[in-house]
Structure formats: C-alpha cells, structure tokens
C-alpha positions in Angstrom: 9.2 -22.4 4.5 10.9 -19.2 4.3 10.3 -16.4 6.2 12.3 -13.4 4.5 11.0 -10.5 3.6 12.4 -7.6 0.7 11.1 -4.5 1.1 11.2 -0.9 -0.5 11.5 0.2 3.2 12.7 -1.7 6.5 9.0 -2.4 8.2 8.5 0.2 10.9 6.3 0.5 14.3 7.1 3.6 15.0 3.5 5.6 16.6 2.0 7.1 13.7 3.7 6.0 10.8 0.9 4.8 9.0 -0.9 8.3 9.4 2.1 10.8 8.0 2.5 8.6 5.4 0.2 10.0 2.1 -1.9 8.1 -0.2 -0.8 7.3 -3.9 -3.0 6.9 -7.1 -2.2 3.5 -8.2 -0.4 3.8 -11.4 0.0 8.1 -11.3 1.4 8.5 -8.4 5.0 6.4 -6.7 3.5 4.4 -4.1 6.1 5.0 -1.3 5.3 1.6 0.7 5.9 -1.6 -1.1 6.6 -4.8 0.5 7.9 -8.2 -1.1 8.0 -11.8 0.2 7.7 -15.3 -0.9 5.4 -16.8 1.7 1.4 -14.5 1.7 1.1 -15.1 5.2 4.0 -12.7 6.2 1.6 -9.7 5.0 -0.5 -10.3 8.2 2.8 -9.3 9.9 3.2 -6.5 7.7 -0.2 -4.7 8.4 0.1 -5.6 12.2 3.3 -3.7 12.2 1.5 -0.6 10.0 -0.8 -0.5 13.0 -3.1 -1.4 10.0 -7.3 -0.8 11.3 -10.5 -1.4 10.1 -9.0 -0.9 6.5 -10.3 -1.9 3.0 -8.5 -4.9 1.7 -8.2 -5.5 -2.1 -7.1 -8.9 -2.3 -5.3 -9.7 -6.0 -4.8 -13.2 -6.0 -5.8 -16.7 -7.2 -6.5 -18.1 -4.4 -8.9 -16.2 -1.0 -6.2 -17.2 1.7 -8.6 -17.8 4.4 -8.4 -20.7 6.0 -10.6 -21.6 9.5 -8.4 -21.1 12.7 -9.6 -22.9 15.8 -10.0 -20.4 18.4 -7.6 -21.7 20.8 -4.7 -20.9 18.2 -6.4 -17.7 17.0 -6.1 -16.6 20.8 -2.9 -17.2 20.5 -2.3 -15.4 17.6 -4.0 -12.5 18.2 -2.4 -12.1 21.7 0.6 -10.3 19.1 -1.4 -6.8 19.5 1.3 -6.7 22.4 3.6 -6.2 19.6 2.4 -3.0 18.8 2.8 -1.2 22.1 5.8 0.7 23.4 5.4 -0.6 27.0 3.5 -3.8 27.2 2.0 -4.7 30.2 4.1 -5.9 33.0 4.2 -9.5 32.6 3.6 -9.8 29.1 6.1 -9.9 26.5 5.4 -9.2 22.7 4.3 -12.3 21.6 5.9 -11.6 18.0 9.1 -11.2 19.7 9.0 -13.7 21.5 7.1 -16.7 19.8 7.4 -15.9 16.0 8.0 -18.5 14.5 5.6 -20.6 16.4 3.1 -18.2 15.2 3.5 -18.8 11.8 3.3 -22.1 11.5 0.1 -21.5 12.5 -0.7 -18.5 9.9 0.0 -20.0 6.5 -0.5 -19.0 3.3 -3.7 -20.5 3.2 -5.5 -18.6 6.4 -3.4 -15.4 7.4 -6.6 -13.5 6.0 -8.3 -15.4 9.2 -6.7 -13.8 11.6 -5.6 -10.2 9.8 -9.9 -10.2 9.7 -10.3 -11.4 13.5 -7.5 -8.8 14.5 -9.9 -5.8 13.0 -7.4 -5.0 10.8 -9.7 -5.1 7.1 -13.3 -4.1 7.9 -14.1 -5.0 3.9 -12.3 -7.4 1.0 -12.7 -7.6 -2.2 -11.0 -10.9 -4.1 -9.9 -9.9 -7.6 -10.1 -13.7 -9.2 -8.3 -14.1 -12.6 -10.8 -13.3 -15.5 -10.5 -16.8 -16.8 -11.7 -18.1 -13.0 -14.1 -15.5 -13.3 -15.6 -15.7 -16.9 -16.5 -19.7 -16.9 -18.9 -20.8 -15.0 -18.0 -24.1 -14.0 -15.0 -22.1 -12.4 -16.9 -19.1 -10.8 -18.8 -21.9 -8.8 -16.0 -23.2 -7.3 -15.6 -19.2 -6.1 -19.3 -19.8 -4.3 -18.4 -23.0 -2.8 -15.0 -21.6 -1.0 -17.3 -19.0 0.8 -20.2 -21.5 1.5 -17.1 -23.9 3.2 -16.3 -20.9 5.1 -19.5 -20.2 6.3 -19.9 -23.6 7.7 -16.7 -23.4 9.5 -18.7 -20.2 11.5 -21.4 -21.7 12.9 -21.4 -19.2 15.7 -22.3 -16.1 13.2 -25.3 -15.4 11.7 -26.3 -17.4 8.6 -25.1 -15.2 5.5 -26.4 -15.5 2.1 -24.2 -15.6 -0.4 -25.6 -13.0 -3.7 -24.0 -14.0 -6.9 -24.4 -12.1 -9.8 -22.7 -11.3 -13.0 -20.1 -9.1 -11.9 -19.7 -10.1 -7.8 -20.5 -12.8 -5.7 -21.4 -11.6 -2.2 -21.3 -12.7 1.5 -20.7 -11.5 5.1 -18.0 -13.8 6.8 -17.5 -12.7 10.4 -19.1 -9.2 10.1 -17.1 -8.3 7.0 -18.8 -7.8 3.5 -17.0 -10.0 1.2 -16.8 -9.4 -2.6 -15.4 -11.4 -5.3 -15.1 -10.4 -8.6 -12.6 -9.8 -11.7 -10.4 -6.6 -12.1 -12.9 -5.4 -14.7 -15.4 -5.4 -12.4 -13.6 -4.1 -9.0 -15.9 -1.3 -8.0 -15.1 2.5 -7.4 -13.3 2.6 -4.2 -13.5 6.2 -2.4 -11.2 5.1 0.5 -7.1 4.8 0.5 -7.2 1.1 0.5 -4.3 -1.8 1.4 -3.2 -3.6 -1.9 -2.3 -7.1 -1.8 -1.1 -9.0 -4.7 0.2 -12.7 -5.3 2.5 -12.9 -8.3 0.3 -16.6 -9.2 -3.1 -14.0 -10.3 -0.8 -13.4 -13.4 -0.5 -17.6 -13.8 -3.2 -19.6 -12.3 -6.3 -19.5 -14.4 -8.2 -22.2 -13.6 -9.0 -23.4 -10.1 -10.2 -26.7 -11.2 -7.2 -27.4 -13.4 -5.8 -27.1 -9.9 -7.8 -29.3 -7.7 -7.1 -31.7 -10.1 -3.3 -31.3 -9.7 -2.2 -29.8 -13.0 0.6 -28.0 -12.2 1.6 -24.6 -13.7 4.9 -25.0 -14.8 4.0 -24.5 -18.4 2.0 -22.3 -18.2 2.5 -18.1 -19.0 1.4 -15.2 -18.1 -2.3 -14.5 -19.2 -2.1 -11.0 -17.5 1.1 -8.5 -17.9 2.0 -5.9 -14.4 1.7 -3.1 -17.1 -2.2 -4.2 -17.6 -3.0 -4.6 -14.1 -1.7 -1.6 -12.7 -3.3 0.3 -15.9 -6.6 -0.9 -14.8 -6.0 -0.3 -11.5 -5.1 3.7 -12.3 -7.8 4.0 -14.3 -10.4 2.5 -11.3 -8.6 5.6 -9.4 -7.6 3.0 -6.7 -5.5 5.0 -3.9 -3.5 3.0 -1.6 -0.4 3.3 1.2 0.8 0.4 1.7 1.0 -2.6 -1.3 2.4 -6.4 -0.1 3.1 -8.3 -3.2 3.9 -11.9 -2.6 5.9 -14.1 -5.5 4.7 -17.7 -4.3 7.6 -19.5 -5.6 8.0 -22.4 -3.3 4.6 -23.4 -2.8 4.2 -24.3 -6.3 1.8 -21.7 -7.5 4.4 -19.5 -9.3 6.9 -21.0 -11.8 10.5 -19.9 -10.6 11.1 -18.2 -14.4 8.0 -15.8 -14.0 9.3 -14.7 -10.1 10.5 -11.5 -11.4 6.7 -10.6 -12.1 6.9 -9.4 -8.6 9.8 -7.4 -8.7 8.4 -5.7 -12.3 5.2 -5.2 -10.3 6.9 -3.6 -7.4 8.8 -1.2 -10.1 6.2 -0.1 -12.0 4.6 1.2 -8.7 7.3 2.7 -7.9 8.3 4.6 -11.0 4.8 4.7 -12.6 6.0 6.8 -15.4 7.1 3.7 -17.4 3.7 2.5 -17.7 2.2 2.2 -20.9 
C-alpha cells in the first residue's frame, strides 16, 4: 500500500496554522489548502497535523470509510495526539514519529473515519453518495444497512435510530449526527467545513454492482469535477482545507480516470476555469 502523499503545500504543524489560514468559497474563491493521495486513510493524518477540532466533515465518496476499531488498537492510535505537541511529555515520544507505519496498518481506507471521529476531530458528517446510489432504492438501503452494522458494532452507546427520508438518512454514531444524502441534497452549511473527496464518487454508482464483484474498469465518469464543484459553489460551501484521494490501487478507480483528482485539485485552485 502506498503511503505518499502530493500536496499543494508540504503538511505543516506549526501552532496556529489552521487559524491564520482564511476560508475559501468552494468554486469562487482559490482554496489555498489542497491535499492529494492515493490511499483515504492518510487524510486522518492530514487533519491531525491541521490540529483539525470538532470540525464539520463533508464526506464526498462512494463508500463511508468507517470501519469498527477495537479499542485496544484505537488506544493505540489515538495515543498520536503526542504528535501534535512541541514538547511531549518526558517519556513519551510522538507516536507518529515513532510508530507510523504500524499505525496505519491499522487505519485503512476502510475505517480512518473511526478514529479521525474518536480523536474529536469532526463533531458532524455528511456522506455525499453518488445520485445513482442515492436515487434507487434497492441501493439507498444498502446506505441504511452500513449505519445499522455500525450501530451494532457500538453497543456501548446509546441505541440510535436511524431517520430515512427522501433527501437524508439520519443517525447518531458515537455522539456525532450522521447524514447521508446526494449532492443535490447537501444542506446549507453556515460553518467553514473540511472537504473530503475520493476520485471513485465520479465512477462507482452502484454499491450492489460492487458487493457482487463487478469491477469498474469499464465504466466512465457519471459525474464531471466541473459539476461537482459548481454545485458545491452554488450550496455556498466554505472550506480550508480539501483532501482528495484518487483510490487507484484499491480497485475503486480505474488508472485512466486518476487524473480526475488532479482536475479536481485545479479547478479549486484556479476556480476561474469553471464553467
């Protein structure tokens, strides 16, 4: 699995980065953060790294990303806060530092949303499903079943129902209001939010094509960047830091529609070619 990262900037703990850096207008304004990798999971690095709290997370993708951790490993994990201190504590060494790569073979690309929850770092998500996911039934229940699993796997919590409705399905996992929904219906969001987006949203449109191991290599694009940022603009979505993962490797993206991510990551910043 690889573990590099491109980015528009090299990633930065410096104290108070995240707070001198202004909010952009998705699709008005350049977004001056914009991170790229192949594996998701690395964005939970990311937003550690940004000092990233209690932040809304709008979470563009095909897939939720958040696997159950058993709490012996999510310990582990979260023990990486040292990471973001100038002095840790005698004794203890940034676990990042130190243990990296251990960590993530635990954080896949299938839970890192697990932990970056259990960390504090989102207080809120909102899954943006593909409209094709969203609009057929048969599909939007497999949407309701990946947050009843979930709910199982967290006994400990309170029982949550889960509300579905025509434009969102509902639930609290672990104290967090989840919300899933299609970009059409992504609610006005009055806060600078983080933007996450997997390269596979603009392929993947159909989740049980996918259990039942159809693979996507012939398929195209149902979605164009140009669309999605235009819908985001218009929703007046304001954001400081965007991770945009290509999902290459994994099988979810085909390698000849890769360079979605890099169009994606251009358009934001240089929004005056949008059309």
């Amino acid at each position: 699995m690889s573990q590099g990262i491109i980015s528009s900037t090299k990633i930065s703990s410096n104290k108070g980065f995240k707070d001198s850096r202004k909010s952009s207008l998705v699709g008005k304004d350049p977004v001056e953060r914009i991170v790229l990798m192949e594996n998701h999971n690395l964005a939970f690095s990311v937003w550690q790294k940004e000092r990233t709290r209690n932040r809304i997370l709008i979470h563009i993708d095909a897939h939720l990303d958040f696997g159950w951790i058993p709490d012996k490993k999510l310990y582990k994990i979260l023990l990486s806060n040292s990471l973001n201190e100038e002095n840790p504590p005698s004794g203890k060494k940034p676990l990042w530092y130190q243990e990296e790569e251990e960590i993530m073979k635990i954080v896949d690309t299938g839970n890192y949303l697990y932990p970056t929850l259990k960390d504090g770092l989102i207080s809120e998500l909102y899954w943006v499903v593909p409209d094709k996911i969203w609009d057929i039934l048969e599909e939007r229940a497999i949407i309701k079943k990946i947050f009843q699993q979930i709910l199982e796997k967290h006994p400990k919590g309170k029982v949550a129902k889960i509300l579905s409705e025509e434009k969102n399905i509902v639930t609290t996992i672990c104290d967090r209001k989840f919300t899933a929904c299609k970009l059409s219906n992504l609610p006005t969001i009055n806060e600078n939010a983080l933007l996450d987006i997997d390269v596979d949203f603009f392929i993947v449109n159909s989740l049980l094509k996918e259990i039942a191991g159809i693979t996507v290599e012939n398929k195209k694009p149902w979605m164009w960047p140009n669309e999605l940022i235009t819908i985001l603009k218009n929703k007046r979505i304001k954001t400081d830091c965007i991770t945009i993962s290509y999902s290459v490797e994994e099988g979810f993206t085909p390698l000849k529609y890769k360079y979605l991510g890099d169009q994606i990551a251009n358009l934001l910043r240089n929004p005056n070619g949008i059309t």
